[in-house]
C-alpha positions as CSV (number, residue, x, y, z in Angstrom):
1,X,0.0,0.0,0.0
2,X,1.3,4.1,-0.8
3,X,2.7,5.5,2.2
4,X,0.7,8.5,1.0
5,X,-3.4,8.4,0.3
6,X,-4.4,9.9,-2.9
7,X,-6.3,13.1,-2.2
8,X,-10.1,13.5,-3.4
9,X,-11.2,17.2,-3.5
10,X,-13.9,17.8,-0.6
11,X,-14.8,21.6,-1.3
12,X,-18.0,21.2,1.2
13,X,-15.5,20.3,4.0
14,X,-13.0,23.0,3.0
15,X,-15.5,25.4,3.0
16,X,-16.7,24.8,6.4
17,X,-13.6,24.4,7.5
18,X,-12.3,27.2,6.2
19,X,-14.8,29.5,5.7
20,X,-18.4,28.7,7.6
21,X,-16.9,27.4,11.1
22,X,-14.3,30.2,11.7
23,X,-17.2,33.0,10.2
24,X,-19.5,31.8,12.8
25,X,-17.3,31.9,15.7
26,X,-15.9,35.4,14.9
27,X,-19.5,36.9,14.1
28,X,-20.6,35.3,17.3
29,X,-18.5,34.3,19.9
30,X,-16.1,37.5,20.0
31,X,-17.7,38.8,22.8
32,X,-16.4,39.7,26.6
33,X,-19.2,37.0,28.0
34,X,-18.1,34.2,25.3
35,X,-14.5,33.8,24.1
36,X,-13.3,37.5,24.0
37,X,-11.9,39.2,20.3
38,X,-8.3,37.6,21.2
39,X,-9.4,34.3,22.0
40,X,-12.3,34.0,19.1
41,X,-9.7,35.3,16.5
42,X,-7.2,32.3,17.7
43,X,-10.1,29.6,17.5
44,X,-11.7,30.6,14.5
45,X,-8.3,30.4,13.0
46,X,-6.9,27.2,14.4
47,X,-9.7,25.6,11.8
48,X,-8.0,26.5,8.6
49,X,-4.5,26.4,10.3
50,X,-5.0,22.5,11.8
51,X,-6.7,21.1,8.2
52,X,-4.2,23.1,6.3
53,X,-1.5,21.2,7.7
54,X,-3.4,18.3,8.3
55,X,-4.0,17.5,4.4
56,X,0.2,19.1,3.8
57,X,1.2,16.1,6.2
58,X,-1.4,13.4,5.2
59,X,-0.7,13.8,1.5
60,X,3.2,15.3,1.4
61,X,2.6,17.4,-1.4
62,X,4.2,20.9,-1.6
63,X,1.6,22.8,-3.0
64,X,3.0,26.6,-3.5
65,X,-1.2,28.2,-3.1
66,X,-1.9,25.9,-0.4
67,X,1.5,27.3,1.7
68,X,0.3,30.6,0.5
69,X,-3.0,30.2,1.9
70,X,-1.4,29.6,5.1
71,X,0.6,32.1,5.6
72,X,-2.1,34.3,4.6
73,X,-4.0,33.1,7.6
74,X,-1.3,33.3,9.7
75,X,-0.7,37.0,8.8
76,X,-4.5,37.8,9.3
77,X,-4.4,36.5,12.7
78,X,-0.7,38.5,13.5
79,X,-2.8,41.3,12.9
80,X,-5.7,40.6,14.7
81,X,-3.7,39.8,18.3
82,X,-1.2,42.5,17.6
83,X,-4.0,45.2,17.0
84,X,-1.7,46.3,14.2
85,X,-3.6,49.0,11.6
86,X,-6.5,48.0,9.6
87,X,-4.9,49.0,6.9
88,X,-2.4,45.9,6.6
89,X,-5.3,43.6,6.6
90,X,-6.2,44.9,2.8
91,X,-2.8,45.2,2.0
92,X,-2.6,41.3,3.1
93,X,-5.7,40.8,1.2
94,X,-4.5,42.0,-2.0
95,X,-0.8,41.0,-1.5
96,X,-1.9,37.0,-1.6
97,X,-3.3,36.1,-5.1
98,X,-1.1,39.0,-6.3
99,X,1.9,36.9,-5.1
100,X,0.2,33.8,-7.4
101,X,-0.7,36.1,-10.5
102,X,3.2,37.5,-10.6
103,X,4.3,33.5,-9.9
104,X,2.1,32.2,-12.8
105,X,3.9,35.3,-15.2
106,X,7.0,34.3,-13.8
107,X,6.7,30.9,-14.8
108,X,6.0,31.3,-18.1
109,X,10.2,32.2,-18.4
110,X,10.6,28.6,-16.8
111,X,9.9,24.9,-18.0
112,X,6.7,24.2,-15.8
113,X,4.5,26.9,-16.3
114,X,1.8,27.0,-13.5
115,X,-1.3,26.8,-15.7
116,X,0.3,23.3,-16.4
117,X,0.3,22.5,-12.8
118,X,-3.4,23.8,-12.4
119,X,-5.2,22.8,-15.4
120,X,-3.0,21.1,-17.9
121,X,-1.8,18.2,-15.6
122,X,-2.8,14.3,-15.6
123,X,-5.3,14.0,-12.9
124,X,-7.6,16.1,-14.8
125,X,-6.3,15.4,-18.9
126,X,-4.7,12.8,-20.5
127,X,-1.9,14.7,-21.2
128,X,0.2,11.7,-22.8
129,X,-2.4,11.0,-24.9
130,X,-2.5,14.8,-26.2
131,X,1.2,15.0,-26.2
132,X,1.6,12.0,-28.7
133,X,-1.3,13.5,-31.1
134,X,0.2,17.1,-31.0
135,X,3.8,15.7,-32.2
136,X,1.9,13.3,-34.6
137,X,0.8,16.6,-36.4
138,X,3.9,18.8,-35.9
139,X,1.8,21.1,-34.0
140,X,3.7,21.5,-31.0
141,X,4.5,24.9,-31.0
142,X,1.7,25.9,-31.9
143,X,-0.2,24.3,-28.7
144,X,2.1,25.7,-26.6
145,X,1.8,29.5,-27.6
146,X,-2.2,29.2,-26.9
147,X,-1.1,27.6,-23.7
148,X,1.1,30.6,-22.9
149,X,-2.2,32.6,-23.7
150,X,-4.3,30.7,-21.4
151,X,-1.4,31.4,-18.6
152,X,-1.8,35.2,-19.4
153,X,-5.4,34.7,-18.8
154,X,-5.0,32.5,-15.5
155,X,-2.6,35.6,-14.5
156,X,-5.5,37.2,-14.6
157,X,-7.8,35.9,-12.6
158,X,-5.5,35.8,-9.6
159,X,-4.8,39.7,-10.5
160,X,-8.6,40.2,-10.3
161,X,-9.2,38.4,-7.0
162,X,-6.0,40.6,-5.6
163,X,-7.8,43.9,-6.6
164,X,-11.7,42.5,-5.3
165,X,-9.6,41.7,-1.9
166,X,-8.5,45.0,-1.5
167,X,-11.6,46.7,-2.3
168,X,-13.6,44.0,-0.1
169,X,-11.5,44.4,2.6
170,X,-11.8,48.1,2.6
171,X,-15.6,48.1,2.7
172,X,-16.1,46.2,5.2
173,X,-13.3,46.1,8.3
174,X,-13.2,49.3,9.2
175,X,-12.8,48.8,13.3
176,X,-9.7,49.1,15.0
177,X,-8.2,45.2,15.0
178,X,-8.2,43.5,17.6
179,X,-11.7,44.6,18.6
180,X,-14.9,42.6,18.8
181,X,-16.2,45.0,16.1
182,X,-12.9,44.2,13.9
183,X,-13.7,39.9,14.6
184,X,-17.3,40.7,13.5
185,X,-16.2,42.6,10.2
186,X,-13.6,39.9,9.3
187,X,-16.3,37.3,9.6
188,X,-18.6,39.1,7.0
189,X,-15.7,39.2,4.8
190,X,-14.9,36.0,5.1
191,X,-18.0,35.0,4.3
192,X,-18.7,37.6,1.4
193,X,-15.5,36.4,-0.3
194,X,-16.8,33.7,-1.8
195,X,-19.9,34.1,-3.2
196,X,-18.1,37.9,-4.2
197,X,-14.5,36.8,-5.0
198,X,-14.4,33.2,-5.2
199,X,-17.2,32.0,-7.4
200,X,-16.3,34.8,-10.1
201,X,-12.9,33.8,-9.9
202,X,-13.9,29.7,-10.6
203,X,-16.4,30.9,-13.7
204,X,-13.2,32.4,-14.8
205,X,-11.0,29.6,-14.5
206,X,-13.6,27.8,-16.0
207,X,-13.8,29.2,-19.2
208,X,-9.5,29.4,-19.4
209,X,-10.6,25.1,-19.0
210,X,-13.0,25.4,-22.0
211,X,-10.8,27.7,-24.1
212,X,-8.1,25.4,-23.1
213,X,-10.1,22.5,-24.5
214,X,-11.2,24.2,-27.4
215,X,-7.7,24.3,-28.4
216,X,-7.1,20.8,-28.0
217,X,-10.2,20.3,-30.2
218,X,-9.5,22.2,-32.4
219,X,-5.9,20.8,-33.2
220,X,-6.3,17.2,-32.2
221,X,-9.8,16.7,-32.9
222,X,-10.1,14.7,-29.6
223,X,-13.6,15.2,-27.5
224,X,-13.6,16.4,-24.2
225,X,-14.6,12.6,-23.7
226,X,-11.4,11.6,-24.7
227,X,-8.9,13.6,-23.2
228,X,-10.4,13.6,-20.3
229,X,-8.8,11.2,-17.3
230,X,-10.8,9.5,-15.4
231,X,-9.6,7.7,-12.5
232,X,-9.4,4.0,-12.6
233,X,-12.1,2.2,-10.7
234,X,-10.1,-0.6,-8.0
């Protein structure tokens, strides 16, 4: 048997994980008579802090969004218990999927491009199988200038999530942190973030898949049928 288990996607646990459970708690449980703005803040984010490390050491898989994602929480709650200025909470905000945006440009100068890593990779196409059909027709290069294209356009997304952060976090935590009123705010962000910031951002990198798979079409002829890879059944 694999030291490692393969991981499944479970969005419904990572969002209440990360997004419901430590919502609920700030919104509700940051008063003096419950656990106080200091000690809310530390529970609320020991949720995505213990299953962000929990699926890095079950599965031992760097994953460069996944570290980022924990910093990101880590730096939300430095502010938070040293009541720094408001202000570095949207600058945190923006800074994250900034970071990824300028690492997705950056790798386009490297041989592993991150829109390979993300959408062009073999647990969701069979890239082999593409590969051999693409050299069968000599069109090679001409695959992989639409997928520097599609990189340019994944870029964008995370550049668009940077700049909704900011703004988000702007509008809505305005109270000095460390308050109960700054726990409160940074729950209804948290919770506005995804159906503001986070869905947008997956119809996005949905339609970089399908013009990503129009390509392949388009060159290769293959259906989305047969490129797709579907895991074996044991």
């Amino acid at each position: 048997m694999s030291p490692t288990s393969e991981h499944k996607p479970r969005p419904f646990i990572d969002m209440l994980v990360s997004i419901i459970i430590p919502s609920v708690i700030l919104m509700k449980f940051s008063g003096e008579n419950a656990l106080g703005a200091s000690g809310a803040l530390v529970a609320a984010l020991a949720f995505p802090i213990s299953w962000g490390l929990f699926e890095l050491i079950k599965y031992r898989k760097f994953n460069f969004i996944a570290l980022l994602g924990l910093i990101s929480v880590l730096l939300t709650g430095g502010i938070g218990l040293l009541q720094l200025d408001n202000k570095w909470l949207a600058i945190k905000e923006a800074a994250i999927p900034g970071i990824i945006g300028i690492a997705v440009l950056i790798s386009t100068q490297t041989r592993y491009p991150l829109v390979k890593t993300l959408l062009y990779n073999p647990t969701v196409l069979n890239v082999d199988k593409i590969n051999q059909k693409l050299q069968e027709l000599g069109e090679t290069s001409t695959f992989d200038s639409r997928l520097m294209k599609a990189t340019y356009f994944l870029a964008g997304t995370f550049f668009f999530s940077s700049v909704m952060n900011y703004i988000l976090a702007k509008w809505i935590v305005t109270s000095p942190s460390g308050s109960e009123a700054f726990n409160e705010e940074l729950g209804q962000m948290t919770l506005l973030s995804y159906p503001m910031i986070a869905i947008p951002s997956m119809i996005m990198m949905a339609i970089i898949f399908y013009y990503l798979w129009r390509t392949i079409n388009g060159i290769t002829g293959f259906s989305l049928e047969e490129i797709i890879n579907v895991p074996e059944q044991s």
